[in-house]
N, C-alpha and C positions, 0 to 999 in steps of 0.2 A: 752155547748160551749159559751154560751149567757148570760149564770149567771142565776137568775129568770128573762127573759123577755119571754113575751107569743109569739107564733107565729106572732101573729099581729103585737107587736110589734118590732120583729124581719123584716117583712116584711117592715111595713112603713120607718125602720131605714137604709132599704137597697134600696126601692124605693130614697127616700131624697138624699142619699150618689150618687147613679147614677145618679139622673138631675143634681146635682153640676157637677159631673168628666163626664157628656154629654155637661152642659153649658161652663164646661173651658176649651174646647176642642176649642169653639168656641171663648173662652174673650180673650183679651188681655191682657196677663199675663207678657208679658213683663213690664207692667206697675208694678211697684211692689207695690203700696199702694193698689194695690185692692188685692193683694194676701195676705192679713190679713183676708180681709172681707172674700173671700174664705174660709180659711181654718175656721174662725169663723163660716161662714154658714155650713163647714161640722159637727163642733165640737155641733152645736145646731139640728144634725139631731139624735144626742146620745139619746138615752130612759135614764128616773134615772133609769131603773131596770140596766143596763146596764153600766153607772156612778159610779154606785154605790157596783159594785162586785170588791172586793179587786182586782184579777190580771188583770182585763179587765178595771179598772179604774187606776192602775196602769201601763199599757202599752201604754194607751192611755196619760197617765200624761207626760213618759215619751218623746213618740212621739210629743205635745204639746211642750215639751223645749227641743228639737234637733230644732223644730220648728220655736217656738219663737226665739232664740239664731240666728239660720241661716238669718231670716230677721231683727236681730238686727244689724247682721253684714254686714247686704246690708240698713242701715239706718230707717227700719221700725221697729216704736214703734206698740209690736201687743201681747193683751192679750189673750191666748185662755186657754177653761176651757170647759170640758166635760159635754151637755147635755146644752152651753149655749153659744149665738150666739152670734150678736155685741149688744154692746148698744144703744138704741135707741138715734135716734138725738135728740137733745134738739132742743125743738122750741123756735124762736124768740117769747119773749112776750115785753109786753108794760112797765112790770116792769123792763124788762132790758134794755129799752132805758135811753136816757137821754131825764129826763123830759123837759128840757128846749130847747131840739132843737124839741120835738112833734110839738109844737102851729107853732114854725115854720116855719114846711115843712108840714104841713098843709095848710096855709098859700098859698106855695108855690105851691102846688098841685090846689088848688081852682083858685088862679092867673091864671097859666098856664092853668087851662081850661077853662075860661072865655077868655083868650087870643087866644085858638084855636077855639071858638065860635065866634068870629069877624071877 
């Protein structure tokens, strides 16, 4: 029923799946941008043993773009893909500022706390 996934990981695939559909009981789903990350979060509780068996990977592919499609059509851009979750945020780094406004709000920050120390 499972494809090759071992009990365990049958279990763990179905513990995951139940704190999501326990947690969205609870979220505010009304908001629709977070119903990407949901269904994201459910799509990374997939085992590859799992992913990866022709009809249960193809049922789930399909489920995936009724998916996708339905929050396209309520204006959420949303990728999901079996066995994988959101992408991680990008963190803010120093190479993506602009160099020339650093020294300044530098600067600015050192000011203002010399200013709140008076």
């Amino acid at each position: 029923m499972f494809g090759d996934c071992t009990a365990a990981e049958v279990t763990t695939m179905t513990e995951c799946t139940a704190k999501i559909q326990k947690d969205m009981a609870a979220a505010d789903t009304a908001d629709m941008e977070k119903l990407c990350g949901i269904y994201q979060s459910m799509n990374k509780c997939y085992p590859a043993c799992y992913c990866k068996n022709g009809p249960l990977n193809e049922a789930i592919t399909a489920s995936n773009k009724k998916t996708t499609d339905a929050l396209a059509g309520m204006n959420v851009e949303c990728t999901l893909t079996c066995g994988v979750g959101a992408p991680p945020a990008t963190p803010a780094t120093l190479g993506s500022a602009n160099p020339s406004t650093i020294g300044f709000t530098s600067v600015a920050l050192i000011v203002a706390a010399l200013y709140a120390v008076l």
